[in-house]
N, C-alpha and C positions, 0 to 999 in steps of 0.2 A: 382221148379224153381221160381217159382212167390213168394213164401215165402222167398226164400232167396232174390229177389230184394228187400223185403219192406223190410227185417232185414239191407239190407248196406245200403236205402236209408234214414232211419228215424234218426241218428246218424247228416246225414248230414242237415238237417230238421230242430233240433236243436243244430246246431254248434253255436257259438256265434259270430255276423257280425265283421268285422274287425273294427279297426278306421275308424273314416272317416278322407281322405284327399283329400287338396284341389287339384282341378282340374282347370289347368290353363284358361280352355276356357268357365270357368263356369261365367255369369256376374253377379250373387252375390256377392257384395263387401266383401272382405276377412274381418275378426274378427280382423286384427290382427289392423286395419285402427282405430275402434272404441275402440281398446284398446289404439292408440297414443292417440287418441281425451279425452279419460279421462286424458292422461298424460299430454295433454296439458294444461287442465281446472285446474289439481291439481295443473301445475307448476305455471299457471298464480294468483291460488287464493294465495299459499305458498310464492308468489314473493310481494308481501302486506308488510311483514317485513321487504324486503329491501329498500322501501320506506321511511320508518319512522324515522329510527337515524337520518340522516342532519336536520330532522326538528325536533328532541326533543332537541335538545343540548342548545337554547336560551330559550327558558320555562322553562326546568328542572332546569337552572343557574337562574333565572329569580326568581320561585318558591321557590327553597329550596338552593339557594346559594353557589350550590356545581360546585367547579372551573370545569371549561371546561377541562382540563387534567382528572378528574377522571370521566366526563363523557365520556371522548372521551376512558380513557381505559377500559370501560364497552364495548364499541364498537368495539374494538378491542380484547376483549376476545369471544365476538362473530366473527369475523370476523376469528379470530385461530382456532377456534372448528370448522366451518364453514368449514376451510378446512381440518383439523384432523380427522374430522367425517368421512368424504366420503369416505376413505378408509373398516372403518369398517362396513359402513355400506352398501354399495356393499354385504359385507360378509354376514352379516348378514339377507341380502337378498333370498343369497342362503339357509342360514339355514331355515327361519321362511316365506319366500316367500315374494315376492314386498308391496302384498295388507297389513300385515298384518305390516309393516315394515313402510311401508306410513302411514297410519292410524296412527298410535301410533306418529308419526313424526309432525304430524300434529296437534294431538293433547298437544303434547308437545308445538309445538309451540304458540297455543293458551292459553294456561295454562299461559305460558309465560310471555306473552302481555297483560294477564288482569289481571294478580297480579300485575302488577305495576300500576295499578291503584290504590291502597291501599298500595304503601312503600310511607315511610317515612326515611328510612339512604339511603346514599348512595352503603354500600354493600348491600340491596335489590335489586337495579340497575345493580349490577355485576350479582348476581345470576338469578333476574329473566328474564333481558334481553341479557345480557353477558352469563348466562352456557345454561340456560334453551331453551331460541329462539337460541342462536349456535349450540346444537347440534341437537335442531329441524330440524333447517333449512341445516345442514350440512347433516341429512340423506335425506334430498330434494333436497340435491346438483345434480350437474351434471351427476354422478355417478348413481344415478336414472334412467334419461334419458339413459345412454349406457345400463345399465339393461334390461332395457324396448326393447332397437331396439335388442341384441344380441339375446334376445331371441323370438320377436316375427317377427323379418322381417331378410332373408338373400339378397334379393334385395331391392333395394332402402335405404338401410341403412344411406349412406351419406344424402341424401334427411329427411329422416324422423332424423335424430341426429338434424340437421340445424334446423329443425321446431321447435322438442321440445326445443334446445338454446333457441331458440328464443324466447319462451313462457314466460322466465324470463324478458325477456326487456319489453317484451307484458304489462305482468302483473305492471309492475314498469308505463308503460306511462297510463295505466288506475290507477290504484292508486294513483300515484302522485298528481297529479292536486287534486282528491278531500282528500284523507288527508293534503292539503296544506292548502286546505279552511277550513276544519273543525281545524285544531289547529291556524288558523288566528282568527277563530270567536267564535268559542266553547271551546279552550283551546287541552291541549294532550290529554288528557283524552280520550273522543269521537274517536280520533283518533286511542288510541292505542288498544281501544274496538272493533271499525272496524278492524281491525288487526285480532286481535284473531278472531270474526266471520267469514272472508272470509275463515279461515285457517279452520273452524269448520266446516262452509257448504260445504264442499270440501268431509269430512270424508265419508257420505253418497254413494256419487260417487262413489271413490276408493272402498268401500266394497261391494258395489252392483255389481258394471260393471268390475272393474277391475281382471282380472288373471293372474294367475303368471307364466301361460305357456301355450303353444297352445295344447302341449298332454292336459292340464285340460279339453277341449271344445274338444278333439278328431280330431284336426284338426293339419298339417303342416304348419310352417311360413309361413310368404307371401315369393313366390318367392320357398322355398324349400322342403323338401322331410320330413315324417312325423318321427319324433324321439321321443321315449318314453321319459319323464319326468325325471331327474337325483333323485335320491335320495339325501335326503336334506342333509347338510354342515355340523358337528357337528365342533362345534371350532371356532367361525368365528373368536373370536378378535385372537387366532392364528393363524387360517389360514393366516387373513388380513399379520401378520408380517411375515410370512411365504412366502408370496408371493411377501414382498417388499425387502425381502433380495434376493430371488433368482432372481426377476427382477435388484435388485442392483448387481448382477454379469454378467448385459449383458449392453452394451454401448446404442443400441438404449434408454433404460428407461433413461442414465442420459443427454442423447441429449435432447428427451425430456419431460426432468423435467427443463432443464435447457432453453429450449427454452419457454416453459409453464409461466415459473418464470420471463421471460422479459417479455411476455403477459401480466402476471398483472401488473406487476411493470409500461408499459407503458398506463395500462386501467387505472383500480379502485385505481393504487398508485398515480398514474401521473394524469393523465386528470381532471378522475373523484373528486380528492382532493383537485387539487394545479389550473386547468383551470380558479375558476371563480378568487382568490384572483388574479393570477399574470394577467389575464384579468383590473381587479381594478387597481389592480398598474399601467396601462397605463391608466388609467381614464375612463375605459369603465363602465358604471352602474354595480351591479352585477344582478340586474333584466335582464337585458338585457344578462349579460354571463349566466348565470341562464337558461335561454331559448336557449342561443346555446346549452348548454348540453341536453336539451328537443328533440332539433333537429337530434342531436348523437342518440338518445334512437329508433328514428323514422328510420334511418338508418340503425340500427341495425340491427335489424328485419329484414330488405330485405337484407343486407349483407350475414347473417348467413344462409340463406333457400337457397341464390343463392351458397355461398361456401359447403351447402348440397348438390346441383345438381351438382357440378362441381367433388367434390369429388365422387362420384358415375361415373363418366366420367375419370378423369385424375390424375395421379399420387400425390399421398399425401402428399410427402416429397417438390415436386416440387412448391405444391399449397404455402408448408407453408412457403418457402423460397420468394415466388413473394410476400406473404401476409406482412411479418414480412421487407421486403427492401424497399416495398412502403409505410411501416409507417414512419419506420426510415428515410425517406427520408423528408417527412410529417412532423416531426417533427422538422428538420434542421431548414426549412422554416418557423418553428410559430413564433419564436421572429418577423421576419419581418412586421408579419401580424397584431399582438396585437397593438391597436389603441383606440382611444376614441369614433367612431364607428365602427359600424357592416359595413365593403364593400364586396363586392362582391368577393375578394381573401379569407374572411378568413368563407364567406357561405361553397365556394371550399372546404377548409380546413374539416369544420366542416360535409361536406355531406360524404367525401372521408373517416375521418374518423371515422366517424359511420358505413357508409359500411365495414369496415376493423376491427371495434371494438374486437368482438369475431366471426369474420370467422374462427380463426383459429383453434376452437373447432372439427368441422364434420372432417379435417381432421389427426386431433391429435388425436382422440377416435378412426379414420380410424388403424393408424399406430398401434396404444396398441390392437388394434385387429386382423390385421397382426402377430406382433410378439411376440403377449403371449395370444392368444387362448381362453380359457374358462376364465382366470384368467386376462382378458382386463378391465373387467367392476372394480376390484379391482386396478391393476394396473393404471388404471387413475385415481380412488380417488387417489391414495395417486400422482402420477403428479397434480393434481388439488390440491392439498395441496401445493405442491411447487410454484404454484401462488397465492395462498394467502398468502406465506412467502415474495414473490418479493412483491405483491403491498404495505404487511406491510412494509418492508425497504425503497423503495421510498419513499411511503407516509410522513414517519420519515426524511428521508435523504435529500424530496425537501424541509422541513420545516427548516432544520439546514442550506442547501445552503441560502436561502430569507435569514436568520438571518444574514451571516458571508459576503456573497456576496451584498446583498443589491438587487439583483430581482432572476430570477427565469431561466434567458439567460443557465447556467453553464449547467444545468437541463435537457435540451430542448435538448441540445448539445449532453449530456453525454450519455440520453436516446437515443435519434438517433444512436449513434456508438452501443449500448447496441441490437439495432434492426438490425442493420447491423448483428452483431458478431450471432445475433440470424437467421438469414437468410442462414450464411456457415453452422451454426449448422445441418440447417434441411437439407442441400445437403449432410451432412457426414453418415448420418443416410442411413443401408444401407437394400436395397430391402430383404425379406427374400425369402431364395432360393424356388422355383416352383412357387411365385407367376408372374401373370400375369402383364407386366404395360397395364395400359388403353391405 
């Protein structure tokens, strides 16, 4: 008898331990925390490049005497890849894993940025800041960011999407300022070398610390239950189309795409393009509108992390309809406000919306993950594509209203009802069945 306990006990002796998973009452801070915190540092050094177009466009015209149109459409073939990208590159996430995907992205983007140190034509400037930093930066897209919480957090997701947003405004208010000063007194150059360096020291980071799944480290997301690693993607550029067609056979993706699409159109087409000139046209400095936008950036940030909490609390659809009717409203009221000083109604303006900027991120990436599952972090590239197609047409559309109209009033107007119409959108968008409301 004693010989056969030690034959069945020795088998179990050498079984092999299970994963380990996490245990909610254990107070070592879960892995999944210090995997945002590299996503953050990535998205802040990567956000360096969005800094830099508004200030190369009078150097480069200055320098090499190439009209402001072909510099602005180098900025604009970036600004298309930008959002083209993100689709595919969600995808190719799956295939080839975050770390390895980031990396490469990053480096592209430096590659980028320090060849155009050494062009001399103007298509050098399409290719190396136009293809090269667009699709850089379009696999650093937002798309990134839902990658990263899908799979490493099923609680607090709204919370940690809001943060990482926010990482890109982060990185633009620390960047800003000193590539402003370095191309005031050193020229682009300097500038656009710091560029590529933040986007370089970054590489390190991502391949050291970052993972592409919490099975890699043997552990379960924060918040949920331990699930083995999927087996990687083969196909991604067709999976990506693959995924945008059968999303384009459900209504929620063209709500919103289409409510996504007046987000930019009233951000980066509207605000961010046309604020400081039609500011000028009422005689206000542009230094001074210059710095209301600075103010925006500072708002941002705390907008975006508080519509993460909220979105972890209350319904998504709801959030995006209060967000998108108190811009449109916001906006009614700017012609009133634009003056030859800064008063006190148009701080209001400018605080309210900065808070409002991109809230409506946490709970749009909320919704694409609701109603299309593993295939969310794809399906919102390509929604995120669709606001970079809105702020490209404003951007274009507020420049032809100033030409034909004489200001910028029609604009203000037009974009406001555009926010309205975007507000019923997000009410029509409809719960998908079992889920819970907050």
């Amino acid at each position: 008898m004693l010989g056969d306990v030690t034959q069945t006990t020795e088998p179990l002796a050498t079984a092999p331990a299970p994963p380990r998973r996490r245990n909610p009452g254990t107070p070592r801070i879960h892995r999944a925390w210090f995997v945002a915190a590299v996503a953050f540092v990535t998205i802040i050094g990567a956000a360096a490049f969005a800094s830099l177009p508004g200030l190369l466009i009078e150097p480069l015209h200055g320098e090499f005497h190439w009209s402001r149109g072909t510099i602005g459409f180098a900025v604009s073939v970036n600004l298309a890849l930008y959002g083209l990208t993100a689709p595919f590159a969600a995808a190719l996430m799956d295939r080839f894993g975050i770390r390895r995907v980031v990396a490469v992205a990053l480096t592209v983007i430096a590659a980028g940025s320090l060849l155009t140190v050494w062009m001399t034509a103007a298509w050098q400037l399409i290719l190396f800041w136009g293809v090269l930093v667009g699709l850089g930066s379009g696999s650093m897209a937002l798309a990134f960011a839902a990658t990263v919480t899908n799979r490493w957090f099923t609680a607090r997701r709204g919370l940690v999407t809001g943060i990482l947003t926010a990482a890109g405004a982060s990185g633009q208010l620390i960047f800003l300022p000193l590539l402003s000063w370095l191309v005031e007194h050193h020229g682009w150059r300097p500038a656009a070398v710091t560029v590529a360096l933040a986007a370089l020291v970054v590489v390190p980071f991502v391949w050291l610390l970052l993972r592409d799944h919490p099975a890699d480290v043997g552990l379960a997301p924060y918040g949920g239950e331990y699930a083995e690693k999927p087996a990687p993607v083969t196909g991604a550029a067709r999976r990506a189309v693959a995924v945008l067609f059968k999303a384009a056979r459900t209504g929620p993706f063209w709500l919103l795409a289409g409510t996504f699409a007046i987000c930019g159109a009233s951000t980066n087409g509207l605000v961010k393009t046309h604020f400081v000139p039609a500011a000028h046209d009422h005689g206000m400095p542009v230094t001074a509108a210059a710095g209301l936008l600075a103010v925006i950036g500072v708002f941002d940030v705390v907008g975006t992390v508080a519509s993460g909490w909220f979105t972890d609390r209350f319904e998504a659809r709801r959030l995006l309809a209060v967000y998108y009717a108190l811009r449109g409203i916001s906006l009614l009221f700017l012609p009133m406000l634009l003056a030859p000083a800064v008063h006190p109604p148009m701080l209001f303006f400018i605080v309210f919306y900065g808070l409002d900027w991109v809230a409506t991120v946490p709970p749009t990436i909320a919704l694409c993950r609701e109603h299309y599952g593993e295939d969310s972090a794809i399906v919102f590239g390509w929604v995120l594509a669709s606001h970079q197609v809105g702020a490209a047409a404003i951007a274009f559309a507020g420049g032809l209203a100033r030409d034909v109209f004489g200001s910028y009033d029609v604009v203000w107007y037009a974009s406001g009802a555009l926010c309205a119409a975007a507000a019923l959108m997000a009410l029509v968008i409809r719960r998908r069945p079992g889920v819970a409301m907050a």
